[in-house]
mmCIF file of the N, C-alpha and C atoms, coordinates in Angstrom:
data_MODEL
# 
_entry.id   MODEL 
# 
loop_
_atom_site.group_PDB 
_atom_site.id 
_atom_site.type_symbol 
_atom_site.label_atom_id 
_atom_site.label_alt_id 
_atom_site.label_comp_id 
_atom_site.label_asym_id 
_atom_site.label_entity_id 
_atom_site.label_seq_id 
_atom_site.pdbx_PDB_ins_code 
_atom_site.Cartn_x 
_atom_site.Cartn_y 
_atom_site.Cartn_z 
_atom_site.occupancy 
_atom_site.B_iso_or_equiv 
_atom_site.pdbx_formal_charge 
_atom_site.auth_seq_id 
_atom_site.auth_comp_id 
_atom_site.auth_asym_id 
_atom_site.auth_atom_id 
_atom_site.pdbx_PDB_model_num 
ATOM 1   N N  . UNK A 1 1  ? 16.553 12.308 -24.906 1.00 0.00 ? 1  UNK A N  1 
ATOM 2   C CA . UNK A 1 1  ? 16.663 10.895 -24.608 1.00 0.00 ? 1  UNK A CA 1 
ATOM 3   C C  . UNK A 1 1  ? 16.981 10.145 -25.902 1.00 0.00 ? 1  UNK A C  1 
ATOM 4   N N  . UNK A 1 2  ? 17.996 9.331  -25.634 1.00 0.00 ? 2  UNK A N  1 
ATOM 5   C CA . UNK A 1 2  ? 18.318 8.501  -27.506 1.00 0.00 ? 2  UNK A CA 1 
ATOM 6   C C  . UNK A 1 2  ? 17.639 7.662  -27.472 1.00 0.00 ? 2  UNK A C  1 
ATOM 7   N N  . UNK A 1 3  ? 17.207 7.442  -29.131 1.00 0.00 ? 3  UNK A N  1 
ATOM 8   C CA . UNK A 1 3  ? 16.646 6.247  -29.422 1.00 0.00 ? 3  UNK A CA 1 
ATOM 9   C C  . UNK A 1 3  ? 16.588 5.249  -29.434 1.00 0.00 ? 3  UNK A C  1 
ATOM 10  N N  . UNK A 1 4  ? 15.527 4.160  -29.272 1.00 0.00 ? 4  UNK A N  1 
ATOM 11  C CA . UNK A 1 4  ? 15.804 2.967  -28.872 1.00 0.00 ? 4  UNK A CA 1 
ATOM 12  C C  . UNK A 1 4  ? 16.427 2.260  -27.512 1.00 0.00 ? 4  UNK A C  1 
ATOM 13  N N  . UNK A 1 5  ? 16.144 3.588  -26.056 1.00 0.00 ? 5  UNK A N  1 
ATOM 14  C CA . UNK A 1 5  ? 16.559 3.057  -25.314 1.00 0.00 ? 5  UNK A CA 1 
ATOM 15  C C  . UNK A 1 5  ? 15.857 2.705  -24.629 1.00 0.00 ? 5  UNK A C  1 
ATOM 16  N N  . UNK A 1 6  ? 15.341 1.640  -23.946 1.00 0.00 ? 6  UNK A N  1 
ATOM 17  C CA . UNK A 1 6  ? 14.424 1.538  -22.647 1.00 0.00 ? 6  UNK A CA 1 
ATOM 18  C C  . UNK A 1 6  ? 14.724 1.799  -21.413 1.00 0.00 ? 6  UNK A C  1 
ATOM 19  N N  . UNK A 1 7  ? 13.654 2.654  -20.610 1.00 0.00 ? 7  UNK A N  1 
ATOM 20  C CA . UNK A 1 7  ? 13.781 2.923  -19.683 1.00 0.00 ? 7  UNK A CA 1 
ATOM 21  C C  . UNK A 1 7  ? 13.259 2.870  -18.719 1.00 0.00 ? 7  UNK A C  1 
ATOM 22  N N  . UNK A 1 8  ? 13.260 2.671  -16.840 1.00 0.00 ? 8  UNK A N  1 
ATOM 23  C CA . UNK A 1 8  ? 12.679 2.289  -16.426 1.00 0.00 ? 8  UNK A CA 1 
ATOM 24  C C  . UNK A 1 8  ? 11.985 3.021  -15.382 1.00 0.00 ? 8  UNK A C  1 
ATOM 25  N N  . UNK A 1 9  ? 10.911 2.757  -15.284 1.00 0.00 ? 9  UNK A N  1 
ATOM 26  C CA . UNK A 1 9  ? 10.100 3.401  -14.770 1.00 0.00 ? 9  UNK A CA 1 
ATOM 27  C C  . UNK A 1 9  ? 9.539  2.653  -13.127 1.00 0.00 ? 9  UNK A C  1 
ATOM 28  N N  . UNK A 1 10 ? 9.533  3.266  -11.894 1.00 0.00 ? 10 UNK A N  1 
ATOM 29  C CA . UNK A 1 10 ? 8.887  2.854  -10.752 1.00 0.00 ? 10 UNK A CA 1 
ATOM 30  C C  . UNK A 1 10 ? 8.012  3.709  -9.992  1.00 0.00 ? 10 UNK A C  1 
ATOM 31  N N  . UNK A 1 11 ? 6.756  3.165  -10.328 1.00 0.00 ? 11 UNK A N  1 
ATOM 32  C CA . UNK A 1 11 ? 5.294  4.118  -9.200  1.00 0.00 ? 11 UNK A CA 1 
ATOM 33  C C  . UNK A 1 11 ? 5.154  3.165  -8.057  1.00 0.00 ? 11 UNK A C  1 
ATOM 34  N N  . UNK A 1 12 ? 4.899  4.296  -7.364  1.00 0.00 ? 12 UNK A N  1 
ATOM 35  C CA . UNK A 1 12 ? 4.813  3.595  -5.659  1.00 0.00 ? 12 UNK A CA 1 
ATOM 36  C C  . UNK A 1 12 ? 3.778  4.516  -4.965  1.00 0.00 ? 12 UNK A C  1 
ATOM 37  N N  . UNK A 1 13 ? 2.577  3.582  -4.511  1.00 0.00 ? 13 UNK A N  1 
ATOM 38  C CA . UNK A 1 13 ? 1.227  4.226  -4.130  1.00 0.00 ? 13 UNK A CA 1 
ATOM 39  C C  . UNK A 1 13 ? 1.580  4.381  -2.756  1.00 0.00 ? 13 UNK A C  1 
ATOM 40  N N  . UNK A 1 14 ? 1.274  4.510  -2.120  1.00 0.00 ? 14 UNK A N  1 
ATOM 41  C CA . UNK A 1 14 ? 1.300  4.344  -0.243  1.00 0.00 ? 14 UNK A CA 1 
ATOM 42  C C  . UNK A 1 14 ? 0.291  5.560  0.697   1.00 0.00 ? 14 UNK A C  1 
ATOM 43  N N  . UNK A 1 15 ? -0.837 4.816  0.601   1.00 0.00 ? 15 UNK A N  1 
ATOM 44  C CA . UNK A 1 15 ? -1.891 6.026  1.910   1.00 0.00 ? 15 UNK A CA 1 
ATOM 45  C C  . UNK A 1 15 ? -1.757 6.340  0.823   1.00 0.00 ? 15 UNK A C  1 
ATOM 46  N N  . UNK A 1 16 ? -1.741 8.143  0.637   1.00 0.00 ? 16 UNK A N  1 
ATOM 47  C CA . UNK A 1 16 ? -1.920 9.319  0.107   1.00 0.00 ? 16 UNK A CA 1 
ATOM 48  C C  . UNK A 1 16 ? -1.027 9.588  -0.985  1.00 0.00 ? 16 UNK A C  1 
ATOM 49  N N  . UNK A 1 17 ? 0.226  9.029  -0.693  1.00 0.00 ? 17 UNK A N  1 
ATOM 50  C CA . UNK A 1 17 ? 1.147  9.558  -1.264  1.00 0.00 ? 17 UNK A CA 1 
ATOM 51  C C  . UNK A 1 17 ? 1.631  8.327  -2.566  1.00 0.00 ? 17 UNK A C  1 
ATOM 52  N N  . UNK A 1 18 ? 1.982  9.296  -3.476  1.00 0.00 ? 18 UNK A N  1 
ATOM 53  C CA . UNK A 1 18 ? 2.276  8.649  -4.918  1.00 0.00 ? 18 UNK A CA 1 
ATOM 54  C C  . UNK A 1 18 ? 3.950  9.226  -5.396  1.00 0.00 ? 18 UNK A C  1 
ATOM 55  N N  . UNK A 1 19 ? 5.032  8.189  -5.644  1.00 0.00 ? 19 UNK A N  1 
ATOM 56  C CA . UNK A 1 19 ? 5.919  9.038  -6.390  1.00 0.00 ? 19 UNK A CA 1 
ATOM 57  C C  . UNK A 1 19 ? 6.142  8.207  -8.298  1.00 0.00 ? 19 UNK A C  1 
ATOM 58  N N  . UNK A 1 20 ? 6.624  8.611  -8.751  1.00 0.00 ? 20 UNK A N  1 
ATOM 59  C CA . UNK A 1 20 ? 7.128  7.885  -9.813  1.00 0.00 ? 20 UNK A CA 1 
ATOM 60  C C  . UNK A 1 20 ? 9.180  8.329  -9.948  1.00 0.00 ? 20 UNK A C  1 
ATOM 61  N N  . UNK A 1 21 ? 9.616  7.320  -10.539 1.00 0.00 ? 21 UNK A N  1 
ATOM 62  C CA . UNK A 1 21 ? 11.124 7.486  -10.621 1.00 0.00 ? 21 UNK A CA 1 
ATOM 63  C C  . UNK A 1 21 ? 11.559 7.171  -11.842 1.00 0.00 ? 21 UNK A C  1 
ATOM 64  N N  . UNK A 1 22 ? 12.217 7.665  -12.503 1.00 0.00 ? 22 UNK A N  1 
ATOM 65  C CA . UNK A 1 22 ? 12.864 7.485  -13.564 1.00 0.00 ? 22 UNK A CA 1 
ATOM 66  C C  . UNK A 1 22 ? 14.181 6.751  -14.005 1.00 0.00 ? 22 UNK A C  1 
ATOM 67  N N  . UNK A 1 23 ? 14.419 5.426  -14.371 1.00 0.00 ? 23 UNK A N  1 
ATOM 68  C CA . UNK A 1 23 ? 15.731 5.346  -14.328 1.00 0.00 ? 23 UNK A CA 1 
ATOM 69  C C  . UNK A 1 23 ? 16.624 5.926  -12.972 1.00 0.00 ? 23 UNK A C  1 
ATOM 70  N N  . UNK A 1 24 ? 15.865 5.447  -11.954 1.00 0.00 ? 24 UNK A N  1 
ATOM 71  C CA . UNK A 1 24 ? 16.137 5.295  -10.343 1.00 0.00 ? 24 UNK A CA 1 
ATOM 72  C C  . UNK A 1 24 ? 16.174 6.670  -10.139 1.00 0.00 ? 24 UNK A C  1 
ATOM 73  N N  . UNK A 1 25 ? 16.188 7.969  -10.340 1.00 0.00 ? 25 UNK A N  1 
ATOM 74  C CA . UNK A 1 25 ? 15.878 9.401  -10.122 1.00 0.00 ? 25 UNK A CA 1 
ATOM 75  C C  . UNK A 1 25 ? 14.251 9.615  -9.794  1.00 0.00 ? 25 UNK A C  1 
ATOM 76  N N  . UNK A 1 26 ? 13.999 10.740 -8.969  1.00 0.00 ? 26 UNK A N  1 
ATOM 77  C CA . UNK A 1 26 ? 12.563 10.985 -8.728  1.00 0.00 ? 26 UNK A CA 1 
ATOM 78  C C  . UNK A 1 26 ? 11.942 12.046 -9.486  1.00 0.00 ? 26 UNK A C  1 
ATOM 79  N N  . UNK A 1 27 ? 10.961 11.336 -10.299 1.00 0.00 ? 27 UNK A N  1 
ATOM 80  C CA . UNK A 1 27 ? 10.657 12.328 -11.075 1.00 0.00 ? 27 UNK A CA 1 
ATOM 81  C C  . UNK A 1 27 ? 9.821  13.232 -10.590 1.00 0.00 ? 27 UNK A C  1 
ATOM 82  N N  . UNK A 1 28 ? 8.526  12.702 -9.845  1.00 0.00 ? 28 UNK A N  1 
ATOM 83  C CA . UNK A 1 28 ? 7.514  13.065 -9.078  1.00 0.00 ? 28 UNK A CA 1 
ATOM 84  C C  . UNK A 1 28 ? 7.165  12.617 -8.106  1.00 0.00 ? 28 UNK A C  1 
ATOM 85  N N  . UNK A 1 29 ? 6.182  13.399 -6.857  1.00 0.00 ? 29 UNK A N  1 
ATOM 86  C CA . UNK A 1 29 ? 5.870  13.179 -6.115  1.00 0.00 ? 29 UNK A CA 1 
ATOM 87  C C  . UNK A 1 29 ? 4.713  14.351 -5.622  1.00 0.00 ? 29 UNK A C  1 
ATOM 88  N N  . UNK A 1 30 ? 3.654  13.041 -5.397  1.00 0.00 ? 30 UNK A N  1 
ATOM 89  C CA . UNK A 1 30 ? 2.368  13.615 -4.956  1.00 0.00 ? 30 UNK A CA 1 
ATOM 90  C C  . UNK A 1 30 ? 2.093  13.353 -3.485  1.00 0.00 ? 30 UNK A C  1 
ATOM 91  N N  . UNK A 1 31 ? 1.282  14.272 -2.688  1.00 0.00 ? 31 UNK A N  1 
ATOM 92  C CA . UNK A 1 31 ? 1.045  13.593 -1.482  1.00 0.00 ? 31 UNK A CA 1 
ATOM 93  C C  . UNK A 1 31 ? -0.164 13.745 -0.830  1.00 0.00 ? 31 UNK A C  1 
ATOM 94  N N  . UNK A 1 32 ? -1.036 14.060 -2.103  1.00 0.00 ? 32 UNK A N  1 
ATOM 95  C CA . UNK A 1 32 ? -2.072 14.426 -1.771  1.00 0.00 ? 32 UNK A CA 1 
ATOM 96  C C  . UNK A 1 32 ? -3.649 13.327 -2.680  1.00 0.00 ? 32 UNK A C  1 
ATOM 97  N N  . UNK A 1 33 ? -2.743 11.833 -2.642  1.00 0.00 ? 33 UNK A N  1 
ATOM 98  C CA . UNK A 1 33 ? -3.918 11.020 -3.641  1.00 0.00 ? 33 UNK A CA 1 
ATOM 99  C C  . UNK A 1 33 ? -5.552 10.702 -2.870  1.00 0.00 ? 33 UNK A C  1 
ATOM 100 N N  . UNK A 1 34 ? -6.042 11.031 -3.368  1.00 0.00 ? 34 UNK A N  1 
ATOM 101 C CA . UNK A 1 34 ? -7.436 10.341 -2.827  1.00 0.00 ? 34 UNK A CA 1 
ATOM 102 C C  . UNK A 1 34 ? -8.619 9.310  -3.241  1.00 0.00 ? 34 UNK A C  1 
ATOM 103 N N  . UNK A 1 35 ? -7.262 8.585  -3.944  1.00 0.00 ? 35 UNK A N  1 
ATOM 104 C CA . UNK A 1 35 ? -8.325 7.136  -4.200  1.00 0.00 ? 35 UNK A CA 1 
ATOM 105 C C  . UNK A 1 35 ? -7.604 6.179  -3.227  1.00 0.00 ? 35 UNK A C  1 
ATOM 106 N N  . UNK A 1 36 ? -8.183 5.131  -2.910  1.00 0.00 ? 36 UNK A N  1 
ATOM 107 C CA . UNK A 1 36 ? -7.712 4.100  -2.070  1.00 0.00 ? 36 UNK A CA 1 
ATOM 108 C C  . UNK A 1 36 ? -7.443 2.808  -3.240  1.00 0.00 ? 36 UNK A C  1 
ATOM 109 N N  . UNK A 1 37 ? -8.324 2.760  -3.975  1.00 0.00 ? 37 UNK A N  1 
ATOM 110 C CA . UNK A 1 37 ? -8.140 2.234  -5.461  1.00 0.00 ? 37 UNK A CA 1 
ATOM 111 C C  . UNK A 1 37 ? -8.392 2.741  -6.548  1.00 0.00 ? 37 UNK A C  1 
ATOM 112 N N  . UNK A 1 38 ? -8.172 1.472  -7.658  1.00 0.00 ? 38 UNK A N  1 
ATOM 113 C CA . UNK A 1 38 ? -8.765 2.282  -8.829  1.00 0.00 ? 38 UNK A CA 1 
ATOM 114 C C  . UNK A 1 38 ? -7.511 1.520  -10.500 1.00 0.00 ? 38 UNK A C  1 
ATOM 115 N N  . UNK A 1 39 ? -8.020 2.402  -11.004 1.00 0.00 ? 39 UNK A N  1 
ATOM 116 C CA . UNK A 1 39 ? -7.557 2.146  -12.305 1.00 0.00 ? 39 UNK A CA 1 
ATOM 117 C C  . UNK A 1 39 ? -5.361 2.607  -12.643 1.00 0.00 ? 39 UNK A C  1 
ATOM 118 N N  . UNK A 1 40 ? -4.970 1.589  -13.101 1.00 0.00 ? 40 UNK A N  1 
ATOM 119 C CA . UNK A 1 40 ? -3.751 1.912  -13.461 1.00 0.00 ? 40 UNK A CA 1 
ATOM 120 C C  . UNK A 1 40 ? -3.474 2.304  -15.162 1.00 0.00 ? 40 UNK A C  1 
ATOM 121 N N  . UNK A 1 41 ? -3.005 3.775  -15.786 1.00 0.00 ? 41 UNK A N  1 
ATOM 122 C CA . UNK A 1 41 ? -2.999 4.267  -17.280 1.00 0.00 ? 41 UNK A CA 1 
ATOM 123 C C  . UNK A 1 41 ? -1.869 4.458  -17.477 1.00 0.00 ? 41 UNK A C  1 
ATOM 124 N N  . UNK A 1 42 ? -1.630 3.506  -18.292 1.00 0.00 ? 42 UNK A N  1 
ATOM 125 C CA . UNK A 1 42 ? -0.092 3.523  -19.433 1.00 0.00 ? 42 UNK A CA 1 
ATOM 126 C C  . UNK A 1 42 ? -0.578 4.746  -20.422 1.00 0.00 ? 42 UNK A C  1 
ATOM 127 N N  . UNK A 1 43 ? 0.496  6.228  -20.478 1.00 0.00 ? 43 UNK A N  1 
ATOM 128 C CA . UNK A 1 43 ? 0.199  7.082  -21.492 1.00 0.00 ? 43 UNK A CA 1 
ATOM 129 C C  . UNK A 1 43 ? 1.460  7.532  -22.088 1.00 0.00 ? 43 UNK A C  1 
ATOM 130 N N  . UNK A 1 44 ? 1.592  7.730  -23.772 1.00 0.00 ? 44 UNK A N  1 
ATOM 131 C CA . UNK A 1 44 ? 2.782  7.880  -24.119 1.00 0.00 ? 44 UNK A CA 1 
ATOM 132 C C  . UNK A 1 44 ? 2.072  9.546  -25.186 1.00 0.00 ? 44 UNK A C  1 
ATOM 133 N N  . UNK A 1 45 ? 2.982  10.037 -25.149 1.00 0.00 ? 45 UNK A N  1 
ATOM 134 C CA . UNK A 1 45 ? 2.341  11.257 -25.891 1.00 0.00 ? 45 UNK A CA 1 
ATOM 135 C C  . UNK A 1 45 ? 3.140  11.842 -26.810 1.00 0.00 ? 45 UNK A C  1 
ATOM 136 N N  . UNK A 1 46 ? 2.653  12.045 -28.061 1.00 0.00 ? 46 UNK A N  1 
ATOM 137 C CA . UNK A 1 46 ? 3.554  12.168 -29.202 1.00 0.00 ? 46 UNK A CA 1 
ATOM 138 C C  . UNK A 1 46 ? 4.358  10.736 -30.305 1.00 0.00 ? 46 UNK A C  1 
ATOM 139 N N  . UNK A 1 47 ? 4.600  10.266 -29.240 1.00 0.00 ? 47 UNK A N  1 
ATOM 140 C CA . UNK A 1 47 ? 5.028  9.136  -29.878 1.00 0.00 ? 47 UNK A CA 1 
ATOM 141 C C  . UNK A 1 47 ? 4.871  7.805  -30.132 1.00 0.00 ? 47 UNK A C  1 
ATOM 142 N N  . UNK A 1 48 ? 5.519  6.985  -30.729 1.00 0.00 ? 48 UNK A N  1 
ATOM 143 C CA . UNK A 1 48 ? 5.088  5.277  -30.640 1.00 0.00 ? 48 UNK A CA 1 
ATOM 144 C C  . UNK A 1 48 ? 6.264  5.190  -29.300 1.00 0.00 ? 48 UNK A C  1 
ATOM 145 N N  . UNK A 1 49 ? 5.497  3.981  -28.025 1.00 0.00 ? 49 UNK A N  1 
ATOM 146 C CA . UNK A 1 49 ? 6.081  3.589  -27.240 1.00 0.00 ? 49 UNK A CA 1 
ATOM 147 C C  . UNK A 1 49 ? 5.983  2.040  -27.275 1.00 0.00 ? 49 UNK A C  1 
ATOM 148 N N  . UNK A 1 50 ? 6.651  1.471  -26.570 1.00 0.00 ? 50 UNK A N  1 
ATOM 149 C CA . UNK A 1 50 ? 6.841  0.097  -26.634 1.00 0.00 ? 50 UNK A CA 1 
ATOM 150 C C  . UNK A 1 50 ? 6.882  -0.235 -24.880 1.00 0.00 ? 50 UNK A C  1 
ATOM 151 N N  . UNK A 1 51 ? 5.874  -1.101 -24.234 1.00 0.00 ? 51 UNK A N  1 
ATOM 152 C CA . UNK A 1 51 ? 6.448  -1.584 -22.783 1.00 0.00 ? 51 UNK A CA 1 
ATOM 153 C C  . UNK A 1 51 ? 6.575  -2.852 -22.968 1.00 0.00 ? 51 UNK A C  1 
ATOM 154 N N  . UNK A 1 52 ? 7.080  -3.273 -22.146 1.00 0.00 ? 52 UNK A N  1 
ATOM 155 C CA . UNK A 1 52 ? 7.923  -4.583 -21.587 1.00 0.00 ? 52 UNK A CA 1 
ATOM 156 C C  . UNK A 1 52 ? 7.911  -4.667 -20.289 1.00 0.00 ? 52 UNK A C  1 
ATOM 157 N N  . UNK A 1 53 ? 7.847  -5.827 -19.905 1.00 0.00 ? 53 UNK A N  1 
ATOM 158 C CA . UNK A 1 53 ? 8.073  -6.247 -18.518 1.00 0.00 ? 53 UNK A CA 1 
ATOM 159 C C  . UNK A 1 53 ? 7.369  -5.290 -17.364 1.00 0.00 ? 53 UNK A C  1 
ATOM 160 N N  . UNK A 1 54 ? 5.885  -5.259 -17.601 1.00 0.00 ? 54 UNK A N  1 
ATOM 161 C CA . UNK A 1 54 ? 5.119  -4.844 -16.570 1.00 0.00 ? 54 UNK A CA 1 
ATOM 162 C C  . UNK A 1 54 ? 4.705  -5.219 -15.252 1.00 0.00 ? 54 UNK A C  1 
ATOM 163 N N  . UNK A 1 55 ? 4.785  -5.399 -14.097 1.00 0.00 ? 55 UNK A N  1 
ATOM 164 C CA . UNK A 1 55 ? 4.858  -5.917 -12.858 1.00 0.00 ? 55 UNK A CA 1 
ATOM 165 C C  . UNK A 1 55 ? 3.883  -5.080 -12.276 1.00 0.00 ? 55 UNK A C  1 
ATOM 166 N N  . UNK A 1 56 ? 3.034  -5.143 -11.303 1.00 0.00 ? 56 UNK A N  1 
ATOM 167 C CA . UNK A 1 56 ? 2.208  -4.796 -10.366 1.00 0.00 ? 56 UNK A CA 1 
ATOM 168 C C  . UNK A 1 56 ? 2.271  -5.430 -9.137  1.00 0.00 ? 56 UNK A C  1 
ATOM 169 N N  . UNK A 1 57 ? 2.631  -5.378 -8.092  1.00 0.00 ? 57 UNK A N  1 
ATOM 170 C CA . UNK A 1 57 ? 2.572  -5.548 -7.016  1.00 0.00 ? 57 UNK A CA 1 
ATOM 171 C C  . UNK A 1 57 ? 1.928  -4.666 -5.741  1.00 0.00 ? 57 UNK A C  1 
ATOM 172 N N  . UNK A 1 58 ? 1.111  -5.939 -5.551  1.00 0.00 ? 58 UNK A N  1 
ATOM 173 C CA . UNK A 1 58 ? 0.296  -5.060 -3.841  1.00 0.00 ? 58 UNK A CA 1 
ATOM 174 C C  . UNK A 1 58 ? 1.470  -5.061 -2.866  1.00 0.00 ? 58 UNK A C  1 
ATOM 175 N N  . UNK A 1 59 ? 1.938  -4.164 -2.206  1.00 0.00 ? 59 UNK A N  1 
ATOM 176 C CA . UNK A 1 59 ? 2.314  -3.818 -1.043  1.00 0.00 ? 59 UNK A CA 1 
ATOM 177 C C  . UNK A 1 59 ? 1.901  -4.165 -0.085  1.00 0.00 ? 59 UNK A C  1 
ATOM 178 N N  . UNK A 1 60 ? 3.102  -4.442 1.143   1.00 0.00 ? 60 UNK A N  1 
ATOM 179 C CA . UNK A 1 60 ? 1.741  -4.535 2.187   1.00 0.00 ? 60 UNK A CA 1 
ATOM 180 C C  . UNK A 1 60 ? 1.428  -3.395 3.632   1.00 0.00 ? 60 UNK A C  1 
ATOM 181 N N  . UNK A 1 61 ? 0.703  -3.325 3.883   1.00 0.00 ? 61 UNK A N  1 
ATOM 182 C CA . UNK A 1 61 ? 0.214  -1.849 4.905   1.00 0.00 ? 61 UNK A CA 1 
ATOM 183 C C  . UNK A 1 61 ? 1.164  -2.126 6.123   1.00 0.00 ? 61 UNK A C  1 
ATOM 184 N N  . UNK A 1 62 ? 1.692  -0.658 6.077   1.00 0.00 ? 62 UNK A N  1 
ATOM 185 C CA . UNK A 1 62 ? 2.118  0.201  7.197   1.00 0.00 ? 62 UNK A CA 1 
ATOM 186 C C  . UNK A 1 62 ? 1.198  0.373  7.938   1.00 0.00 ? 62 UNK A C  1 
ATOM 187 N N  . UNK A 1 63 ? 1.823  1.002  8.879   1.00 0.00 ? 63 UNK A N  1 
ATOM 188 C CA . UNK A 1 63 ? 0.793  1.739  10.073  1.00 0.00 ? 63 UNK A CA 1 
ATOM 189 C C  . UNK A 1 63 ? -0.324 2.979  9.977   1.00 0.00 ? 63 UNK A C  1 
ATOM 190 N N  . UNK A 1 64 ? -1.222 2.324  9.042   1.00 0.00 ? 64 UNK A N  1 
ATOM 191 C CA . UNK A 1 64 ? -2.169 3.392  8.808   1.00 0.00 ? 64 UNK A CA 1 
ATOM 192 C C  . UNK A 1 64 ? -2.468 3.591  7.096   1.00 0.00 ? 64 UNK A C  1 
ATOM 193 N N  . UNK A 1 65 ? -0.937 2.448  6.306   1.00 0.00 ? 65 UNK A N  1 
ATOM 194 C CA . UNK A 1 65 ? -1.274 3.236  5.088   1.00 0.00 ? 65 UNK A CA 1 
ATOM 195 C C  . UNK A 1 65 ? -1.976 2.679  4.534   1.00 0.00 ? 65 UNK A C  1 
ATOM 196 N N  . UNK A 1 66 ? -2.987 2.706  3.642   1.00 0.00 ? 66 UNK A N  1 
ATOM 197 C CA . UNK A 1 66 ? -3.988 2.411  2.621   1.00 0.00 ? 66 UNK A CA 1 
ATOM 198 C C  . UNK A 1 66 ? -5.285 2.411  3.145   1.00 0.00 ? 66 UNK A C  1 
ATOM 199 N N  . UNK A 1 67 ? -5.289 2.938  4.460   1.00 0.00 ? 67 UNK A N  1 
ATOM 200 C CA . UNK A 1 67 ? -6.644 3.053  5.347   1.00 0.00 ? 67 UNK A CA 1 
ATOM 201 C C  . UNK A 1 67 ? -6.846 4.738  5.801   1.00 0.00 ? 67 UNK A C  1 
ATOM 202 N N  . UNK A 1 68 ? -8.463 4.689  6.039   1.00 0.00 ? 68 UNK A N  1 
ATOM 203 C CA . UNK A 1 68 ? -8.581 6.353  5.908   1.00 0.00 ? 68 UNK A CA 1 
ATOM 204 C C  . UNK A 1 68 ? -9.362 6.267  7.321   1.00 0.00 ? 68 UNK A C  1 
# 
């Protein structure tokens, strides 16, 4: 990845399932979460990182999602 570029990042909780995307590609995907809430962790490893323009948004429930 070159330096000095920013890049963007999108997590998306829903029910169970968690993905994250990379510069609009999927990086991951979980489908097995079992918190309903909880804590959100910015982690950079190895290096100095820089964020910008952090957003959080509640969603709003589907048919069933965020309820157990």
């Amino acid at each position: 990845m070159p330096l000095n570029k920013w890049v963007k990042f999108r997590m998306e909780a829903r029910g169970r399932k968690i993905t994250l995307d990379v510069d609009g590609e999927r990086a991951w995907e979980f489908k097995e979460l079992d918190a309903d809430r909880g804590y959100i962790g910015i982690q950079a490893e190895g290096k100095a990182f820089d964020f910008r323009n952090i957003r959080i948004q509640e969603l709003p429930h589907s048919d069933g999602a965020g309820q157990r």
